[in-house]
N, CA and C atoms as a LAMMPS dump frame, in Angstrom:
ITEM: TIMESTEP
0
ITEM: NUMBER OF ATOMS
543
ITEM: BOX BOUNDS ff ff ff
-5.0000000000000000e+02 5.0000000000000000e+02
-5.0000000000000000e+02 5.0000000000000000e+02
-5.0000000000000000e+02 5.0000000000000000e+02
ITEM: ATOMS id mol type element x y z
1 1 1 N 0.817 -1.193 0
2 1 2 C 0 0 0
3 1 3 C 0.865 1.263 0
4 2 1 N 1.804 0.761 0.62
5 2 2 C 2.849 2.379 0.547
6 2 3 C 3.158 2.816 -0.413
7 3 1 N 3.367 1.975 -1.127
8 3 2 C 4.121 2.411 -2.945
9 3 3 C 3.274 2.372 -3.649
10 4 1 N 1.828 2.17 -3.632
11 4 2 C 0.812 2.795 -3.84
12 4 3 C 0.829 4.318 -4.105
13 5 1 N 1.249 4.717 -2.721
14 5 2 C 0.832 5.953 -2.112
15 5 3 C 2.06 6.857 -2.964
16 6 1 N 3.401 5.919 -2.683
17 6 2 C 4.567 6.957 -3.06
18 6 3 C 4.057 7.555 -5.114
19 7 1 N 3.607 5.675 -5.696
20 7 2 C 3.757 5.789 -6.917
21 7 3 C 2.542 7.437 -7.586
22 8 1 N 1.345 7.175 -6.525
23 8 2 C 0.178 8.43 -6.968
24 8 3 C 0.938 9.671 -6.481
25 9 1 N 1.924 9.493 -5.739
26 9 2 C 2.259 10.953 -5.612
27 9 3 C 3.172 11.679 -6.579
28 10 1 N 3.762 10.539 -6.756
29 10 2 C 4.823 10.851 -7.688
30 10 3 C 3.861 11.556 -9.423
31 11 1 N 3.006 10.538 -9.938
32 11 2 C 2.484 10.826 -10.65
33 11 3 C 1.545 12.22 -10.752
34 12 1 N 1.21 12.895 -9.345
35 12 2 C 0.64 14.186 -9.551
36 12 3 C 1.335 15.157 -9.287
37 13 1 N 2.778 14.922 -8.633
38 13 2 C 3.538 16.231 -8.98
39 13 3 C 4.208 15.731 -10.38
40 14 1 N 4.32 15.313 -11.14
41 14 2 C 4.4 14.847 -12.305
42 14 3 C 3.388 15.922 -13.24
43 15 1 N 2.324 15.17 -13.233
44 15 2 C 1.231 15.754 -13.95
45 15 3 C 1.63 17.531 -13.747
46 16 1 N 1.503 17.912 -11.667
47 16 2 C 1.675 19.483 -12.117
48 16 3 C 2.092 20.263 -12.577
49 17 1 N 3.842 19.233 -12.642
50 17 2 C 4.88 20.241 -13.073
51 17 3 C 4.253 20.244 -14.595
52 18 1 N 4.147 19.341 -15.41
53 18 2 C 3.944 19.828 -16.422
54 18 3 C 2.96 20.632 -16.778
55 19 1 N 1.578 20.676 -15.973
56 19 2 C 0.525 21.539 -16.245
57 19 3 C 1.428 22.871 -16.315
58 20 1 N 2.158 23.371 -15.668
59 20 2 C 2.274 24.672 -15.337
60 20 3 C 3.29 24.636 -16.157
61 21 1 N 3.657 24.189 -16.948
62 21 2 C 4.607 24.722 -18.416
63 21 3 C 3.619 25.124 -19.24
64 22 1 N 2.155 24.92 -19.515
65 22 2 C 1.789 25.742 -20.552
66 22 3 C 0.773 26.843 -20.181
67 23 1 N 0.792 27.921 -21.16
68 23 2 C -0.483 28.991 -20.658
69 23 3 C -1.844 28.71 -21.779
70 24 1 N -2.951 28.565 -21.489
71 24 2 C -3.676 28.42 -22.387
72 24 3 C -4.558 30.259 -21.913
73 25 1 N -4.53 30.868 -22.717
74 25 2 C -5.127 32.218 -22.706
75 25 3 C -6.091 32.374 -23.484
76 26 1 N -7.326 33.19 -22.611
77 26 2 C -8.58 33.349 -23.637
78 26 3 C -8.88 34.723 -24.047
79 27 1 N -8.167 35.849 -24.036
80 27 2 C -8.442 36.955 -24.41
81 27 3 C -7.859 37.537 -25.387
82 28 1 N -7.283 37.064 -26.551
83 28 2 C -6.152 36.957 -26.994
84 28 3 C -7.08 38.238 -28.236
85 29 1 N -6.798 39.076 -29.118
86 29 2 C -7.191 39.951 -30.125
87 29 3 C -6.257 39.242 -31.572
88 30 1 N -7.143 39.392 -32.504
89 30 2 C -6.205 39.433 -33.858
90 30 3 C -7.234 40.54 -34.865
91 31 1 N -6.015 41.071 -35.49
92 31 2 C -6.602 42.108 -36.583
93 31 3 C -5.954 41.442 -37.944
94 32 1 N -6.776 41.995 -38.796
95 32 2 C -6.033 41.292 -40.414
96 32 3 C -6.32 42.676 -41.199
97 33 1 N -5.761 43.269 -42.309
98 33 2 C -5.973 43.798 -42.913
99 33 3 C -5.487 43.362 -44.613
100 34 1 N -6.426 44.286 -45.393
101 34 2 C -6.205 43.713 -46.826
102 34 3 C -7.084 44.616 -47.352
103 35 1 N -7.261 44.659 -49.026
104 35 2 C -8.437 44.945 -49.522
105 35 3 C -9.437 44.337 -50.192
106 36 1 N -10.408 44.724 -50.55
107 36 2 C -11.459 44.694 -50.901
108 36 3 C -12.313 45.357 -51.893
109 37 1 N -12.018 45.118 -53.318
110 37 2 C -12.352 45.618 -54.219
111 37 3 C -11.791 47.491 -54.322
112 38 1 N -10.575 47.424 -53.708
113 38 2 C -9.898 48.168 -54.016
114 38 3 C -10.346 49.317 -52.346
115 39 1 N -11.197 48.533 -51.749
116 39 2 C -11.213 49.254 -50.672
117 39 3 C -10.74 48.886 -49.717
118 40 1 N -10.337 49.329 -48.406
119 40 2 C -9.419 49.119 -46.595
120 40 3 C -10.763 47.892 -46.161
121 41 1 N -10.429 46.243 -46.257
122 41 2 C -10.53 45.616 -44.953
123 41 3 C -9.866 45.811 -44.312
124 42 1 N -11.011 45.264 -43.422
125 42 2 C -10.286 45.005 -41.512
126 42 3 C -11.02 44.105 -40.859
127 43 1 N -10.591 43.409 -40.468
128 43 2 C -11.472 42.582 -39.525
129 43 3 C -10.535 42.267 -38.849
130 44 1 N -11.646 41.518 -37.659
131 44 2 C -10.991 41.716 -36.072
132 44 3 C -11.545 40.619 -35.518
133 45 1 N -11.301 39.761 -34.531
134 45 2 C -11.247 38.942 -33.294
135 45 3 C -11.026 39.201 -31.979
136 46 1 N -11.755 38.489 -31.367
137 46 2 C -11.737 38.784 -30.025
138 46 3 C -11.266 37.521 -29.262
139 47 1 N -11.066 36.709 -30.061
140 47 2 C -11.151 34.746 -29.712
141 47 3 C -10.044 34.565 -30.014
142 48 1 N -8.781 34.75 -30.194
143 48 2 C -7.707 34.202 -30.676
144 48 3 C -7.491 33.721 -29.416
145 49 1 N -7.036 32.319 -29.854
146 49 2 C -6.528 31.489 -28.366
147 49 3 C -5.008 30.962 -28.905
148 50 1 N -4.25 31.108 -27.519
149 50 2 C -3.309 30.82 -27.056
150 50 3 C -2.566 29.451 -26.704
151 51 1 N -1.766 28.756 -27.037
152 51 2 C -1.081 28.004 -26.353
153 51 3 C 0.452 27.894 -25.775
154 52 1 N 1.122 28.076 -24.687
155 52 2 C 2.267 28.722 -25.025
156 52 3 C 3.536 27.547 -23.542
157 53 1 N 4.323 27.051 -24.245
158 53 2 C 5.16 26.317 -23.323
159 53 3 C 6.197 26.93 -22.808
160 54 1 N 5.948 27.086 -21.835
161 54 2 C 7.041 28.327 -21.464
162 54 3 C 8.556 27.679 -21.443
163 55 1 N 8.535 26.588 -21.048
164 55 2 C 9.88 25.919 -21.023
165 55 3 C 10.751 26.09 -22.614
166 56 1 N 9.963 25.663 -23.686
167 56 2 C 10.423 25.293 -24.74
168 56 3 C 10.533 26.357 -25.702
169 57 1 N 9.314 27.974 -25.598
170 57 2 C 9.19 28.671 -26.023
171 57 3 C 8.453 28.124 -27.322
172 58 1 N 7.485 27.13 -27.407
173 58 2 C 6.681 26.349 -28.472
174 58 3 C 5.382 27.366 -28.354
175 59 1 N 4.528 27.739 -29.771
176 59 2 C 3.236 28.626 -29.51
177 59 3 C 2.447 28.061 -30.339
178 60 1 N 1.036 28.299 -30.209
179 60 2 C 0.055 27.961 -31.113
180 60 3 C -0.788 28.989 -31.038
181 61 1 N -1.312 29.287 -32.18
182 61 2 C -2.604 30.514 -31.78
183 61 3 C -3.604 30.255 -32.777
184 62 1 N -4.564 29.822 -32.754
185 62 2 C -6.113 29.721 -33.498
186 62 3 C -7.138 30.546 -33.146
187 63 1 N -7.644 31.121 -34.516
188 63 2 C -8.973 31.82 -34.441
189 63 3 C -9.756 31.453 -35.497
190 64 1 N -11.052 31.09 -35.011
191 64 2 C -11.866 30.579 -36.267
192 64 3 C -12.389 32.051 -37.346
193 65 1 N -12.33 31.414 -38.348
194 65 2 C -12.946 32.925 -39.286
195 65 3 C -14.674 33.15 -38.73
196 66 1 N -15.414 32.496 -38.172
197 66 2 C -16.651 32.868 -38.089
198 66 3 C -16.652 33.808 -36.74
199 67 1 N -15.631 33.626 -36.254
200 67 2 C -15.819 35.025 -34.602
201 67 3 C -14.871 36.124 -35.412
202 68 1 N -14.531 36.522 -36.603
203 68 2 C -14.008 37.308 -36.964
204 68 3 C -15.347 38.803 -37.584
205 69 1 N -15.553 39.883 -37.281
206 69 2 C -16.173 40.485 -37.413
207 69 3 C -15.5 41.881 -39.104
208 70 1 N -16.094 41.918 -39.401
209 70 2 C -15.41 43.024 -40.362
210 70 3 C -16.046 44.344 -41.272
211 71 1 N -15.362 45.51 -41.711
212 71 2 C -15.871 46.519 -42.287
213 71 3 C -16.573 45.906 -44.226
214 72 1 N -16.558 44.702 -43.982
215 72 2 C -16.362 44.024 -45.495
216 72 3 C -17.59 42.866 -45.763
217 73 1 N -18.878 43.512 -46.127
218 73 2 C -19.826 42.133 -46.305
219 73 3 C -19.193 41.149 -46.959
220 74 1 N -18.544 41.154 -48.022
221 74 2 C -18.391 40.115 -48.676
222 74 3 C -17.374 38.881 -47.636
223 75 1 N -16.389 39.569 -46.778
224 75 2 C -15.909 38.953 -45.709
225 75 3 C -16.795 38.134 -45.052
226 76 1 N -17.702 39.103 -44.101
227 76 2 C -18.557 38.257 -42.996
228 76 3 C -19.198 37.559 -43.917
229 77 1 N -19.609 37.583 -45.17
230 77 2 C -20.389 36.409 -46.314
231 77 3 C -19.517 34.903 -45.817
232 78 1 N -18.195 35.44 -46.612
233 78 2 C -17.542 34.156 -46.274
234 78 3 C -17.227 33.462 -44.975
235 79 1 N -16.804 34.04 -44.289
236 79 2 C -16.695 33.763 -42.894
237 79 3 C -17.681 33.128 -42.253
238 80 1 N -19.394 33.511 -42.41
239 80 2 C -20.427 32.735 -42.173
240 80 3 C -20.487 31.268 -42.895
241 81 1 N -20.291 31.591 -43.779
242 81 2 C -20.381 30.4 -45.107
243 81 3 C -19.525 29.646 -44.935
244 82 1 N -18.284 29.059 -43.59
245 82 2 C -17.811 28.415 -43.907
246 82 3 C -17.338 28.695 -42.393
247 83 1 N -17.844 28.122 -41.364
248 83 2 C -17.696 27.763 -40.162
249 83 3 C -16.681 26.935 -39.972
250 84 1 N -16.106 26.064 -40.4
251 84 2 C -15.262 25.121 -40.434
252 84 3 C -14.041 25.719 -40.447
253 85 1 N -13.45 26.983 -40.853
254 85 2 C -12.441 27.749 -41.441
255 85 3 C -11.712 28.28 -40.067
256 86 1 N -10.415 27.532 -40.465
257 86 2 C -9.687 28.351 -38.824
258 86 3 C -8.294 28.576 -39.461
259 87 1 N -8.047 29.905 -38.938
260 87 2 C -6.231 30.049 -38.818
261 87 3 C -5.452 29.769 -37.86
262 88 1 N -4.665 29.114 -38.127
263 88 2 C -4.233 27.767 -37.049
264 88 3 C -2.293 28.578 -37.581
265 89 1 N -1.899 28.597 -36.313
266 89 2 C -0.085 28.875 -36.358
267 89 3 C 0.397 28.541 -35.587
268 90 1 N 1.226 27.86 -35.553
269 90 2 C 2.11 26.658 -34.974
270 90 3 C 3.737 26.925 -34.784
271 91 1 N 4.045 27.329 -34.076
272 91 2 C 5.951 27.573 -34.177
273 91 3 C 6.675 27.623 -33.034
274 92 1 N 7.883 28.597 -33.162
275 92 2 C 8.497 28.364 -32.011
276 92 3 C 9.316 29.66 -31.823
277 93 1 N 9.453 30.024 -30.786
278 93 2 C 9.724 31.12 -30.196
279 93 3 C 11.621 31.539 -30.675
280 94 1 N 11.93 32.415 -31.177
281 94 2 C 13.485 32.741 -30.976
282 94 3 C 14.004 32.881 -29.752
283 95 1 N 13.579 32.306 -28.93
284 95 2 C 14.268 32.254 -27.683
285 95 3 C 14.119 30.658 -26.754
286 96 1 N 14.811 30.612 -26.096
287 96 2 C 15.473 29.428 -25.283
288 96 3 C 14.144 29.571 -24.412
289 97 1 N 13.284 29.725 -24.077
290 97 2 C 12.212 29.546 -22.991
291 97 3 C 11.493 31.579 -22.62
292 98 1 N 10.729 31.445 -22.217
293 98 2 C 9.527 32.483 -21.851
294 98 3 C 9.41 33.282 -20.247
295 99 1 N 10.609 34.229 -20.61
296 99 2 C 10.514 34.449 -18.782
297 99 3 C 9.132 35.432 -18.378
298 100 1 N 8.79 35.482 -17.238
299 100 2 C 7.959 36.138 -16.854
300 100 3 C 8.442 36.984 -15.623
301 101 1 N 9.575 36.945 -15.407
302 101 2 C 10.084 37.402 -14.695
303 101 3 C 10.416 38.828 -15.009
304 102 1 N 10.775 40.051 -14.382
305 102 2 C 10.99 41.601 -14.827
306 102 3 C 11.927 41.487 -15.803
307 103 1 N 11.566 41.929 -16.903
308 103 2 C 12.957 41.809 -18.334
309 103 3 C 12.518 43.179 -19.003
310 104 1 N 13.483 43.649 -19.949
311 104 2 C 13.425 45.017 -20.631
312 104 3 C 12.274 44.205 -21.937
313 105 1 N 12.053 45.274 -22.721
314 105 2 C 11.459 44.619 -23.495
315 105 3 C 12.327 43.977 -24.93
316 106 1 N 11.696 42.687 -24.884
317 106 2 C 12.121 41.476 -25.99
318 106 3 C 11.724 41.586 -27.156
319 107 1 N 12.109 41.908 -28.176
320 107 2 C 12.055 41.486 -29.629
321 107 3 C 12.391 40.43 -30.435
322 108 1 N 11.77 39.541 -30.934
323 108 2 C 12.069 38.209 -31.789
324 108 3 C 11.61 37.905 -32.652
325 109 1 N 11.553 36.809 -33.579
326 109 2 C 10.654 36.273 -34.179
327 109 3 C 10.768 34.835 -33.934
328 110 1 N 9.163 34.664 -34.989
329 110 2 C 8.47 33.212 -34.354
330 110 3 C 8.228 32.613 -36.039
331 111 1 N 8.965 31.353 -36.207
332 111 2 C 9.086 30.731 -37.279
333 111 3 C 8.076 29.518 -37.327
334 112 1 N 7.767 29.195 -37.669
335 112 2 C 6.343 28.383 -37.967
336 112 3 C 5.853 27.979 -38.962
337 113 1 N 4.669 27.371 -38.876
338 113 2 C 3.955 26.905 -39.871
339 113 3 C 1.954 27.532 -40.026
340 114 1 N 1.84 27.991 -40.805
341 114 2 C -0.05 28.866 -40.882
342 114 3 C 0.046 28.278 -41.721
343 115 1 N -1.858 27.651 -41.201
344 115 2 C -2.415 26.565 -41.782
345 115 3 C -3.709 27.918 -42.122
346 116 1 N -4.61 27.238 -43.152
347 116 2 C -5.72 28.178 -43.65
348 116 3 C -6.51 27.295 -44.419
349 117 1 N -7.905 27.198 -44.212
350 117 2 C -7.893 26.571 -45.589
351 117 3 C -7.711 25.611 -45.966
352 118 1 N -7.251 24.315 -44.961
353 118 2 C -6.221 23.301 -45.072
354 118 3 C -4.72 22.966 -45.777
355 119 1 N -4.329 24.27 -45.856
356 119 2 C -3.684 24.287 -46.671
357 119 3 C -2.385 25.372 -46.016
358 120 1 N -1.352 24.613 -45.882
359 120 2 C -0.137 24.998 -44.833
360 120 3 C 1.326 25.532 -45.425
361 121 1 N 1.211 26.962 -45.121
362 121 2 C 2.392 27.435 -45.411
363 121 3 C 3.618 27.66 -44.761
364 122 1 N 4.805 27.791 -44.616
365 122 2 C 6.06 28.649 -43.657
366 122 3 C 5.987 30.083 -43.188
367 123 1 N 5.711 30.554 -42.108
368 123 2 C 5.848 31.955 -41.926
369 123 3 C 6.323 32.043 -40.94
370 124 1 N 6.843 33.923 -40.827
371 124 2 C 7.495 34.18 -39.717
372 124 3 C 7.376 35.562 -39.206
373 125 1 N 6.664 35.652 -37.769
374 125 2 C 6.405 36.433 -36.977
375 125 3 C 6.984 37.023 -36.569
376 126 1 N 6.951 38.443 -36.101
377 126 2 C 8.094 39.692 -35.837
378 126 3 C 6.936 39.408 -34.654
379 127 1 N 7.923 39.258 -33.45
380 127 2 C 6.847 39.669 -32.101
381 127 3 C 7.593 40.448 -31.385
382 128 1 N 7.224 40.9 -30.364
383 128 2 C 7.719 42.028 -29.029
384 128 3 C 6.843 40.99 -27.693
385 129 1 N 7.535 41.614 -26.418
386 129 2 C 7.112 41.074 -25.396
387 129 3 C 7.493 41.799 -24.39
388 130 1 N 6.27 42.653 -23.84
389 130 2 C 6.805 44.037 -22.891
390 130 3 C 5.965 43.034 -21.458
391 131 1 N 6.999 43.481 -20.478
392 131 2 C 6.981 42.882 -19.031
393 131 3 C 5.853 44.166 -18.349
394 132 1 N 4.765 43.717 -17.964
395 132 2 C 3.759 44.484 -16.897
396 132 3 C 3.91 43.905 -15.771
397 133 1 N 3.219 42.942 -15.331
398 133 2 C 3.417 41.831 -13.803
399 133 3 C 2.647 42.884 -13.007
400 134 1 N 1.239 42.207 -13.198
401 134 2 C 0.472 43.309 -12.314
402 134 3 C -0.576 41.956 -12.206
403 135 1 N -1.238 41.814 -10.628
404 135 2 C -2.242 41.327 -10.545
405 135 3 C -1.592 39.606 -10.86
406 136 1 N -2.314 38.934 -11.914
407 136 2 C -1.944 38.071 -12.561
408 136 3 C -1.525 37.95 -13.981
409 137 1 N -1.19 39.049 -14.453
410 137 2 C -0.138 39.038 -15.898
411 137 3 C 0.752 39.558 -15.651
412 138 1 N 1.615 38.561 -16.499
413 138 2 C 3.342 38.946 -16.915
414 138 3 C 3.629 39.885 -17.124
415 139 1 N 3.152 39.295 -18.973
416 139 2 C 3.973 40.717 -19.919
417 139 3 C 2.57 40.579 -20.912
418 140 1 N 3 41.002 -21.846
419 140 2 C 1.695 41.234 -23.082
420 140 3 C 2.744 40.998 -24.34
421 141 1 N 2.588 39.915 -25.009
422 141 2 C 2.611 39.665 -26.38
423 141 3 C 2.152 40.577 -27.665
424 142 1 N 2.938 40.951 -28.442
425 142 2 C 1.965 41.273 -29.941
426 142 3 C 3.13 40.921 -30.898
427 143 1 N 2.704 40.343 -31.83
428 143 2 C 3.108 39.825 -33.145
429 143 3 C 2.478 40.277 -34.893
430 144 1 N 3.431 40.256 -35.078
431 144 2 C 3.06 40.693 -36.686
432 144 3 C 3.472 39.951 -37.826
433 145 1 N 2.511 39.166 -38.701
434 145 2 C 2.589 38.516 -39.828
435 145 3 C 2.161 38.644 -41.305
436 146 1 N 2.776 38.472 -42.389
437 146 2 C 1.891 39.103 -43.808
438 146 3 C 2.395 37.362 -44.295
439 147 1 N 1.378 37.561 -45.112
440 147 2 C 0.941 36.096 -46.201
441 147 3 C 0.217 36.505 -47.629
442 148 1 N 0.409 35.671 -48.208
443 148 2 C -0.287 35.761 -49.499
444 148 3 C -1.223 34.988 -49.589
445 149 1 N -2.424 35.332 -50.171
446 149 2 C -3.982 34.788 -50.126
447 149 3 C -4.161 34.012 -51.061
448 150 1 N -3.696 33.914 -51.992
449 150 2 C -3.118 33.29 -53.166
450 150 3 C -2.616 31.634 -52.786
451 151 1 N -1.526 32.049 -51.492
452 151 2 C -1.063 30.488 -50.814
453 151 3 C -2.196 29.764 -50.075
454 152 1 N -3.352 30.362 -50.003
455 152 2 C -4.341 29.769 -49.151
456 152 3 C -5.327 29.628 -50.32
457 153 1 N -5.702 30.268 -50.367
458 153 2 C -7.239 30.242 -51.845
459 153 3 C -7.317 31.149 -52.722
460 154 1 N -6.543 30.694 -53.903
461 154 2 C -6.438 31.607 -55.354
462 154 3 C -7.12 31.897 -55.816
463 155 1 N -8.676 31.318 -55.414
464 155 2 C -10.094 31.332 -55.95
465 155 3 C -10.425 33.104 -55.375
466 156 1 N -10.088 33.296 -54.175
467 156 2 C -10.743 34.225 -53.336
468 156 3 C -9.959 36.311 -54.173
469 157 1 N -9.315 35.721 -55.247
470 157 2 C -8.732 37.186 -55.646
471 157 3 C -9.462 36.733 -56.615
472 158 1 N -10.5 36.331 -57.247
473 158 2 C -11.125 36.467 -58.805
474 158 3 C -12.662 37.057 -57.855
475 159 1 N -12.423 36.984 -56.443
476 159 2 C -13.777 37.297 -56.002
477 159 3 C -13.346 38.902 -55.122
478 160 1 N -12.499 39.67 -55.879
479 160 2 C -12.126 41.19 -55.664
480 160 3 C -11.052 41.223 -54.207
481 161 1 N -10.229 39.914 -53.641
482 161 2 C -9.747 40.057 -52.919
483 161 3 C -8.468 40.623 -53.133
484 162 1 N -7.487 41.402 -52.219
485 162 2 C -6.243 41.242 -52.617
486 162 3 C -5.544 40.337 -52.016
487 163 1 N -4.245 40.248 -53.028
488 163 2 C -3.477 38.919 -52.009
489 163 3 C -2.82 39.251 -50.62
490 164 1 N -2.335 40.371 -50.924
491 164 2 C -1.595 40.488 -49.674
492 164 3 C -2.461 40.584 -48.254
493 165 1 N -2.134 40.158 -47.785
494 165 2 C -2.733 40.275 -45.95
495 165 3 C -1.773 40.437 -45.113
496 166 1 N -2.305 41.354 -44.163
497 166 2 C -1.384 41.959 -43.014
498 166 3 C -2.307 41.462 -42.031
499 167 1 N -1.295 40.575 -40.632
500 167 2 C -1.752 40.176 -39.516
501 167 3 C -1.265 41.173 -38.273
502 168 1 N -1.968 41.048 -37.148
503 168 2 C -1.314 41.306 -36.122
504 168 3 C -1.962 40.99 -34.781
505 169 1 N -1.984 40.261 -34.261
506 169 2 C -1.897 39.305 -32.842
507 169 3 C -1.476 39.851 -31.798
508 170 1 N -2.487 39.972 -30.779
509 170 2 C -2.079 40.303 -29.033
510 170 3 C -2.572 39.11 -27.84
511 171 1 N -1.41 38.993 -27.213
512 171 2 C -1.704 38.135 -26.171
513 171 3 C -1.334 38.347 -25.212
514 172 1 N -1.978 38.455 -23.64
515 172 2 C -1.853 37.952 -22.403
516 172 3 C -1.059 37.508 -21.591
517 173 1 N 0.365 37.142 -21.564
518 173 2 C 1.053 36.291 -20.814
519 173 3 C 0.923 36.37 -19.266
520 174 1 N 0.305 35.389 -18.928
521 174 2 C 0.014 35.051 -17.524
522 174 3 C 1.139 34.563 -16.284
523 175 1 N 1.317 34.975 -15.016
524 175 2 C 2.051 34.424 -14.482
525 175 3 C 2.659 32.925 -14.352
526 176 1 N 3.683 32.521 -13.977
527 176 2 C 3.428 30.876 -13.77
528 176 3 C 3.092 30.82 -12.57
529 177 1 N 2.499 29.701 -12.437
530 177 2 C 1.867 29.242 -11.332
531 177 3 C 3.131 29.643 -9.907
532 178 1 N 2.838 29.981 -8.774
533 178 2 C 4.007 30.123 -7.334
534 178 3 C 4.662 31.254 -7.444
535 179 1 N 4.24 32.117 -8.816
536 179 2 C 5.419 33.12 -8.993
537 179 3 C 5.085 34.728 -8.468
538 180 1 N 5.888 35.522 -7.882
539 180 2 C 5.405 36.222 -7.144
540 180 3 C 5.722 37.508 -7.728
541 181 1 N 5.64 38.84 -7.378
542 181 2 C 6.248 39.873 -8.073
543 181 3 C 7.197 40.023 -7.707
């Protein structure tokens, strides 16, 4: 019965330590810009979610196109019309791990893979990472990405889109778990 006891213990500081390597964040913003028959889109999110290993400096960030809101009917057309549609980015941080600890502010980029569409390209993120540590946040994330629409759906520029798209992403970084100011 003892090694019972030792083996479940072992296994839930196990489990914690690793819980507390990742941040899953729900307030996350993304903006996109482009045009639109020769006019300024924009659309915006409020849902971009987070995944972030602080150990490894590994990220993920998904937002479905249907919580994306925009100055562009023909946008929210599509965006309704196709619920299924998520921008999915997958990479890894230019840095050795994610401090949350007081730091000047960090500049890097984030090399990866954006998926769209089902359909998966290479990109790479110019991010910043300014230290607050107030309450229960760190620092605050924002990142900036451009792609061609063309690499996702070539169909969507015979329907007045342009190719180019400009991203830009804000996130949350939350304390780690025990950590104090």
């Amino acid at each position: 019965m003892k090694n019972f006891w030792i083996i479940m213990s072992l296994l839930f500081a196990s489990h914690a330590a690793l819980s507390q390597q990742f941040l899953s964040a729900r307030d996350g913003h993304i903006q996109v810009w482009g045009k639109h028959m020769d006019s300024a889109l924009v659309a915006e999110s409020h849902e971009l979610k987070m995944k972030l290993n602080y150990e490894t400096a590994e990220v993920e960030f998904r937002a479905p196109l249907k919580t994306f809101t925009s100055n562009c009917d023909s946008f929210n057309l599509l965006a309704r019309a196709h619920p299924e549609l998520e921008l999915v980015f997958k990479g890894k941080m230019d840095v050795p791990f994610v401090s949350t600890q007081d730091h000047p502010v960090q500049n890097f980029k984030i090399e990866g893979m954006l998926n769209l569409n089902g359909k998966e390209r290479p990109v790479a993120l110019t991010a910043t990472i300014r230290h607050l540590f107030s309450s229960t946040v760190a620092c605050r994330l924002s990142a900036n990405l451009s792609f061609l629409l063309s690499d996702f759906n070539p169909a969507l520029l015979q329907q007045g889109f342009d190719d180019r798209v400009e991203v830009k992403l804000y996130e949350t970084l939350m304390k780690r778990v025990n950590e104090k100011n």
